[in-house]
C-alpha positions as MATLAB code, in Angstrom:
seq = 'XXXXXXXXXXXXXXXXXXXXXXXXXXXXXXXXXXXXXXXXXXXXXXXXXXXXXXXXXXXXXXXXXXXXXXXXXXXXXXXXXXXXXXXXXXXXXXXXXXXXXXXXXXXXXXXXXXXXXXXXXXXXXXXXXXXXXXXXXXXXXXXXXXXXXXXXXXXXXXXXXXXXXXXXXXXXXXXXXXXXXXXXXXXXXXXXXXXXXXXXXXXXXX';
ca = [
     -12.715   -8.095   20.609;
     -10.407   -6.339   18.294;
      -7.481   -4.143   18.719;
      -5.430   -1.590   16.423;
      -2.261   -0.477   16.409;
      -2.059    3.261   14.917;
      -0.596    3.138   11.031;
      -0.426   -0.600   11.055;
      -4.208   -1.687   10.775;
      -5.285   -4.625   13.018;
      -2.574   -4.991   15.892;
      -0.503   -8.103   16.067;
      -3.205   -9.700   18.247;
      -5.807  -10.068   15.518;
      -3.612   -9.645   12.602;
      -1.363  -12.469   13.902;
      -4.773  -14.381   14.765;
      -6.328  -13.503   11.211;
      -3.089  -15.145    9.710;
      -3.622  -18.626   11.718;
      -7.495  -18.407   10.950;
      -7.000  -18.245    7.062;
      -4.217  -20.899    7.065;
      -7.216  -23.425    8.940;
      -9.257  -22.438    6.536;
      -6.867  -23.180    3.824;
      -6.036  -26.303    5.289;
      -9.846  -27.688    5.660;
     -10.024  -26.681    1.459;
      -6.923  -28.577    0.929;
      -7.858  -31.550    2.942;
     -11.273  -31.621    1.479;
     -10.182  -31.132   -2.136;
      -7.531  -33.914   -1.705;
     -10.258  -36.114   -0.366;
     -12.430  -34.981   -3.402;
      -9.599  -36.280   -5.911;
      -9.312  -39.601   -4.648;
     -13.120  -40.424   -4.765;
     -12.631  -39.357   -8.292;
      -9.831  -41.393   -8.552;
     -10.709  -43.949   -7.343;
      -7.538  -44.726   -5.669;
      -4.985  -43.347   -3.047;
      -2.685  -41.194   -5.466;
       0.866  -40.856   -3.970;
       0.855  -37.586   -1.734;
       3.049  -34.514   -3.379;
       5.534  -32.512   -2.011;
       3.623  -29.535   -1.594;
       0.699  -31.285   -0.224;
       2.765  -33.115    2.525;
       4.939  -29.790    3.456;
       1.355  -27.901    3.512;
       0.024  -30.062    5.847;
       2.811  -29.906    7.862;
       2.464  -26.375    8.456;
      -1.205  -26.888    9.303;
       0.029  -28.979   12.331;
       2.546  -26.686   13.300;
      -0.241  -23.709   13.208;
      -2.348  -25.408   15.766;
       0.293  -26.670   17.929;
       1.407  -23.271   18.717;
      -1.689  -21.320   19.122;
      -1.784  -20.747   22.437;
      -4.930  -20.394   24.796;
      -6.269  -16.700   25.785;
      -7.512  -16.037   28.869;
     -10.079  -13.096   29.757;
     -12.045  -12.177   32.090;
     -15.079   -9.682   31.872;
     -16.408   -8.829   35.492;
     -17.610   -6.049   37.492;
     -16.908   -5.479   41.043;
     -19.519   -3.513   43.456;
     -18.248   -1.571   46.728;
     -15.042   -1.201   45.165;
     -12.450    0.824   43.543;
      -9.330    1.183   41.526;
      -6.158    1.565   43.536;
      -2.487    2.650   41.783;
      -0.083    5.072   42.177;
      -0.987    8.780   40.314;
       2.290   10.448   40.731;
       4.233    7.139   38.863;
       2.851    5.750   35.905;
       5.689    3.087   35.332;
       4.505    1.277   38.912;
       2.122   -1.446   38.071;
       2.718   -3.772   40.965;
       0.377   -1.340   43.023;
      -2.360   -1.440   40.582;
      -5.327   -3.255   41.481;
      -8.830   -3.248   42.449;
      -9.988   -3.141   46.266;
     -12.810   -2.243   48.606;
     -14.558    1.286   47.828;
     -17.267    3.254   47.319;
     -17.731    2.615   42.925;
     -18.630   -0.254   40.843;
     -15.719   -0.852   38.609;
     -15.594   -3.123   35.881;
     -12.664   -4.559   34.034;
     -11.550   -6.854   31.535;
      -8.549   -8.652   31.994;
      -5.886  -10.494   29.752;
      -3.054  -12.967   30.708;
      -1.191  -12.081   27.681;
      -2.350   -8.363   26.248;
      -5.112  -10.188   24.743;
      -2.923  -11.159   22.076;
      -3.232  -14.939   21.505;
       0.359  -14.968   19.489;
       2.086  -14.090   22.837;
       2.322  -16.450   25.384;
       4.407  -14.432   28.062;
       0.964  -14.672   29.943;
       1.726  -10.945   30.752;
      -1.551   -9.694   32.003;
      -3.422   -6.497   30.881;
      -6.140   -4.775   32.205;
      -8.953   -1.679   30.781;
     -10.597   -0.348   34.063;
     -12.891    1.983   34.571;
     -15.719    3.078   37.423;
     -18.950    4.505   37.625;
     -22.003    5.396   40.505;
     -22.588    2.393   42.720;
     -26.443    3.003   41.910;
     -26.240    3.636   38.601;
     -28.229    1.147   36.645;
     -27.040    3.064   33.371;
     -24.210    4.680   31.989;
     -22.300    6.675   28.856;
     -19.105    8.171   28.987;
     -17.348    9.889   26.411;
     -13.866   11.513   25.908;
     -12.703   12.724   29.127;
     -15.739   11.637   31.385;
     -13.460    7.765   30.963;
     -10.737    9.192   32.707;
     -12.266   10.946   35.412;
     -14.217    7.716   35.750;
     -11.185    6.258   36.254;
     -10.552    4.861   33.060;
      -6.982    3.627   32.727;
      -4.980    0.743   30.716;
      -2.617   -0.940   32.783;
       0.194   -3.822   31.535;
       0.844   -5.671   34.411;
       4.464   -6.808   33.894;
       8.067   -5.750   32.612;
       6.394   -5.140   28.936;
       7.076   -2.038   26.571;
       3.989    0.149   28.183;
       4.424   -0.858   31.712;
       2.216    0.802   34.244;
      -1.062    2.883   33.098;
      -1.926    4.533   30.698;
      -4.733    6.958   30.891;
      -7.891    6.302   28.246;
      -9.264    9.605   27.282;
     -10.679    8.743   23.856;
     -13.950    7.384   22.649;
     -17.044    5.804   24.344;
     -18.159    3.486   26.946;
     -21.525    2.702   27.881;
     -23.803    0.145   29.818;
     -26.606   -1.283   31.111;
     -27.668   -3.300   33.887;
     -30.177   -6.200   32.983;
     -32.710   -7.451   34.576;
     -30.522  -10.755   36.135;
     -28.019   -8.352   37.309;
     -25.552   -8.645   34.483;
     -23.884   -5.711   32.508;
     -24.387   -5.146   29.092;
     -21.233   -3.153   28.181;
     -20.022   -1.545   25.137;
     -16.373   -0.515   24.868;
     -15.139    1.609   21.907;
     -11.876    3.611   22.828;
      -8.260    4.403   21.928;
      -5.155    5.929   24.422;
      -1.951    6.259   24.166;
       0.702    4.146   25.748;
       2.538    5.862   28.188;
       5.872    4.951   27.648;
       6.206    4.262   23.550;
       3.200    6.348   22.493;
       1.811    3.138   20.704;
      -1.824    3.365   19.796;
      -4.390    0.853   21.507;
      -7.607    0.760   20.759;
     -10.091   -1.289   21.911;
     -13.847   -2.308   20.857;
     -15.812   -4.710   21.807;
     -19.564   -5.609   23.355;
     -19.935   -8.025   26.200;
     -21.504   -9.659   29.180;
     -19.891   -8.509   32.505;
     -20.302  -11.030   35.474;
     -20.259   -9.999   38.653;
     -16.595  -10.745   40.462;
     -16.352  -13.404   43.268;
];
């Protein structure tokens, strides 16, 4: 999954994750290279400076990325509850018993795995309960429903309402969703730009 940040190209979720990618990569070349050298060698040559102080910061890399968890689920007979008149109240949002199928994803940390306030995030949105197909563009998301909510004391807490871009889906033959998610809002509060796109398997909730 990726998401922007308006002006900035990929948000600090991906960019930051880029960044830690490219320095494992750089590390495997290094480590490899080095390894190269002393076949040629024939010997152990005395480790450098740089070489030691690079490695270094490969170990700190991985011992601070921290784990992302997500979840990618629809829920039948349901429907998305918060509080319309107050966007700022998040403790409120959730999803209970109705007469929709709503899917969501869900993040314990924005989906950003640089941040580990495990501040969860969710993208909701609703459709028919007998659908078995569905598309909606623009401002069909919101009257579907279609809302980003941080969970938490964060920057954009509350909802925020997602009236850009396109969702669509369909139902396989096991039951599953097939879902793809293109779309971009607003944050509420600091007018930050989130978008989000991304295709994936939605499993029904427990």
């Amino acid at each position: 999954m990726m998401i922007k940040s308006a002006g900035a190209g990929l948000a600090p979720a991906h960019h930051a994750r880029g960044i830690k990618i490219a320095v494992f990569q750089l590390c495997l070349i290094a480590k490899n290279e080095r390894s190269r050298a002393i076949i040629r060698a024939g010997a152990s040559p005395a480790p450098t400076v740089f070489f030691a102080l690079f490695m270094q910061l490969c170990l700190s890399a991985s011992a601070q990325e921290p784990a992302l968890n997500e979840t990618f689920a629809f829920r039948e007979n349901a429907r998305i509850q918060y509080d319309s008149t107050n966007a700022d109240q998040w403790r409120d949002f959730k999803v209970i018993p109705g007469d929709k199928t709503v899917f969501y994803w869900q993040s314990d940390n924005h989906g950003d795995p640089g941040n580990d306030s495990e501040c969860p995030a969710m993208l909701v949105f609703s459709i028919p309960a007998d659908a078995d197909h569905f598309l909606l563009e623009g401002k069909q998301i919101s009257t579907n429903g279609g809302l980003y909510a941080q969970l938490c004391l964060s920057a954009d807490r509350g909802w925020s309402v997602i009236a850009n871009g396109k969702i669509s889906g369909q139902r396989s033959v096991t039951g599953f969703w097939e879902v793809d998610i293109n779309v971009n809002l607003s944050g509420h509060r600091s007018g930050k730009v989130y978008s989000f796109f991304f295709q994936r398997t939605f499993l029904k909730a427990e």
